[in-house]
Biotite code that builds the C-alpha atoms (Angstrom):
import biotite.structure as struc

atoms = struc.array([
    struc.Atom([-7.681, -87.697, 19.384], chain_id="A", res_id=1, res_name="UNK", atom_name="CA", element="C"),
    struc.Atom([-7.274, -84.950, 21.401], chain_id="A", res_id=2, res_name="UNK", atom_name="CA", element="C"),
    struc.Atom([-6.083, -81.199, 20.202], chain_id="A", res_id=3, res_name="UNK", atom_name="CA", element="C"),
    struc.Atom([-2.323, -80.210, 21.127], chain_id="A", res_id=4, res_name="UNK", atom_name="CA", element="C"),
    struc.Atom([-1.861, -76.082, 22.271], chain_id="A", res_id=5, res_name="UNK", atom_name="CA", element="C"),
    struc.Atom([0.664, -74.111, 22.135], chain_id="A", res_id=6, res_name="UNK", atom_name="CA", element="C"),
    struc.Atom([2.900, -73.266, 25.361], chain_id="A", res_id=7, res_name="UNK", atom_name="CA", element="C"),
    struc.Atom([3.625, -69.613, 26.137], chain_id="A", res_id=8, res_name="UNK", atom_name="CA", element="C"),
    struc.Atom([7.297, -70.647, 25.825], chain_id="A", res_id=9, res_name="UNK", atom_name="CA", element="C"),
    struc.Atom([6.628, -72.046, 21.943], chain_id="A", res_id=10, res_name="UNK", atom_name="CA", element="C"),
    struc.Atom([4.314, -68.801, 20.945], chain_id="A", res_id=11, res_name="UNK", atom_name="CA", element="C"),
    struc.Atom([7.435, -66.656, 22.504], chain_id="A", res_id=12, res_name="UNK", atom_name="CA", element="C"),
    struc.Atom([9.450, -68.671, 20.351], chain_id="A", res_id=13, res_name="UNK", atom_name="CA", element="C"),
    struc.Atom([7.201, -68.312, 17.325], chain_id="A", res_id=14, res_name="UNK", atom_name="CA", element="C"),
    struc.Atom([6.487, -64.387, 17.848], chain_id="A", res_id=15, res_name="UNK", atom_name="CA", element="C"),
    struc.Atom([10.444, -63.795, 16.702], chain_id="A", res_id=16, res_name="UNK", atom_name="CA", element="C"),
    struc.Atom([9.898, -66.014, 13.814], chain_id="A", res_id=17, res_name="UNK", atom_name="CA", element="C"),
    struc.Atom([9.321, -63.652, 10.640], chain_id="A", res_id=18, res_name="UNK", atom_name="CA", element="C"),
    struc.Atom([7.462, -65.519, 8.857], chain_id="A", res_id=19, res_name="UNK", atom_name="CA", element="C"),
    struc.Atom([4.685, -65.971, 11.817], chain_id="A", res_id=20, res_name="UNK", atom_name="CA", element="C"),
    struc.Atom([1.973, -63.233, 11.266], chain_id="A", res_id=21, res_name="UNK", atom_name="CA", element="C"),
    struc.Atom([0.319, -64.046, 13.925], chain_id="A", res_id=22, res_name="UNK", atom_name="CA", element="C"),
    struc.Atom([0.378, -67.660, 16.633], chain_id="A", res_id=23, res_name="UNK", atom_name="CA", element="C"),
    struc.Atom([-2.580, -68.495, 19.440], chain_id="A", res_id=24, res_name="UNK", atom_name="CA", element="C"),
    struc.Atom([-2.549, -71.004, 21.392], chain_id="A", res_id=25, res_name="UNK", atom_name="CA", element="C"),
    struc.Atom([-4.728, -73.137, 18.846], chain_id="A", res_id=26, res_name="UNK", atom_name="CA", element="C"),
    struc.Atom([-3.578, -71.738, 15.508], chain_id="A", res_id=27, res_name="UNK", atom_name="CA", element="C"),
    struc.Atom([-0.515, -70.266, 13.274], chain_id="A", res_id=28, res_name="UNK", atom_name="CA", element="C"),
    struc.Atom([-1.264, -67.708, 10.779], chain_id="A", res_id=29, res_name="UNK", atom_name="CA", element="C"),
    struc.Atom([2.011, -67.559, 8.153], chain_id="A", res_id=30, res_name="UNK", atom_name="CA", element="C"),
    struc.Atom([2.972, -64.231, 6.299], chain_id="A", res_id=31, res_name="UNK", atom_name="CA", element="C"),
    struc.Atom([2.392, -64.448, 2.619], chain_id="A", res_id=32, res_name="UNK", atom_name="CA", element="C"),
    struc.Atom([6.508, -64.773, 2.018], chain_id="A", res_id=33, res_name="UNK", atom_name="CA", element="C"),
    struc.Atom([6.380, -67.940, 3.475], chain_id="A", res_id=34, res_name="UNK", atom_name="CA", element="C"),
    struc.Atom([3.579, -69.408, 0.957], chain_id="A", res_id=35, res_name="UNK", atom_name="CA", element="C"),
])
């Protein structure tokens, strides 16, 4: 099984998202309000 990455169009998308601390192209990090 292979790994799926992020497009620079979906981490554009995910940088507005406020509950996104932080998005590579491998990983999400979520802000603590979303937990």
């Amino acid at each position: 099984m292979g790994r799926i990455y992020f497009t620079d169009e979906q981490l554009k998308d995910l940088s507005v998202n406020p509950f996104v601390k932080k998005a590579s192209n491998k990983a999400i990090t979520y802000t603590d309000e979303f937990k």
